[in-house]
Residue, then its C-alpha position, 0 to 999 in steps of 0.5 A: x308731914x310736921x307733928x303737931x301739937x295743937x288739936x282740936x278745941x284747945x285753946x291757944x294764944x298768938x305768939x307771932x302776928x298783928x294780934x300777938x297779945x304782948x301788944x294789945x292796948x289792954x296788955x291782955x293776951x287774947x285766946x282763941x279756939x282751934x275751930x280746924x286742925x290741917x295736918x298736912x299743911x301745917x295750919x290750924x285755923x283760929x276762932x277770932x284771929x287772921x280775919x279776912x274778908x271774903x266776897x260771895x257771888x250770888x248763888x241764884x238768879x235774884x239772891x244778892x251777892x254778900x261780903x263775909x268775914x271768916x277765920x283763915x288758917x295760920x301757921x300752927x308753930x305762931x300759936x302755942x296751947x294754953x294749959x287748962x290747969x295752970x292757965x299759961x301758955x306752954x310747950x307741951x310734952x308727950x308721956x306715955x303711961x299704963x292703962x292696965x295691960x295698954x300703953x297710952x300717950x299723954x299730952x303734959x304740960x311744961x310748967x304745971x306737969x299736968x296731963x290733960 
């Protein structure tokens, strides 16, 4: 089972893929929300990114079948955490500090040294 990095509700950037940012007409990087985080696979799934469109049987007798557009999970090494304080992409760090008589593990970011 890989460690992650990434957790629930960061916000991160697409390094790899059709929506990488460096590629985008505007020349600006799009974000997206970690909706779920899969551990075990490797994958998180990304609010607005890896888009597919899924088709829904009907469920009973006189409802209609449907189309629907949802988030399919990605490989959690093609993103990468973006810092809530200096606001770049980075790697993140893990430090340890001490709460009293515990010791707590921190994430830290790479460019800025911040701990969030």
């Amino acid at each position: 089972m890989p460690k992650l990095n990434v957790r629930k509700d960061d916000t991160v950037v697409l390094l790899t893929g059709k929506q990488e940012y460096k590629y985008t007409p505007t020349g600006k990087r799009r974000e997206g929300k970690v909706l779920e985080v899969s551990p075990k696979e490797g994958k998180v799934i990304v609010e607005g990114f890896n888009l597919v469109t899924k088709h829904l049987k009907p469920g009973r007798a006189g409802q209609s079948g449907s189309i629907v557009t949802v988030e399919s999970p990605i490989y959690a090494c093609k993103v990468q955490v973006v810092c809530p304080h200096c606001g770049k992409p980075t790697r993140i760090a893990h430090t340890f500090t001490q709460d009293g008589d515990k010791t707590i593990k921190v994430r830290t970011c790479k460019k800025c040294s911040k701990t969030f």
